[in-house]
C-alpha angles and dihedrals in degrees: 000000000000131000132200112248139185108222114216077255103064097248117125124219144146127256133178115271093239082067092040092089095032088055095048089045080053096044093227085119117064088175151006145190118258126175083256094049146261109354106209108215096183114096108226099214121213120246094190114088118218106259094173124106123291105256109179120107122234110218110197104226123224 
């Protein structure tokens, strides 16, 4: 079975479904074609830093 897929490069193609895992581990697929849609690998970071209040709670341990 073959899957669409989005190259680092921006090229799209098609590979096996056996390659599909072994291609996103090596970063050489930015996207590929489920049944749901286009699934996005690329992480968008976030250039914004949190400025809010510190909410964890801090627990002494004993």
């Amino acid at each position: 079975m073959f899957i669409k897929v989005i190259y680092s490069d921006g090229m799209p193609g098609r590979v096996r479904s056996s390659l599909l895992g072994r291609l996103m581990k090596a970063g050489e697929i930015v996207a590929y074609k489920c049944s749901e849609g286009w699934v996005e690998l690329r992480r968008k970071q976030s250039r914004n830093e949190y400025d809010g209040p510190y909410t964890r709670v801090i627990i002494p341990y004993y």
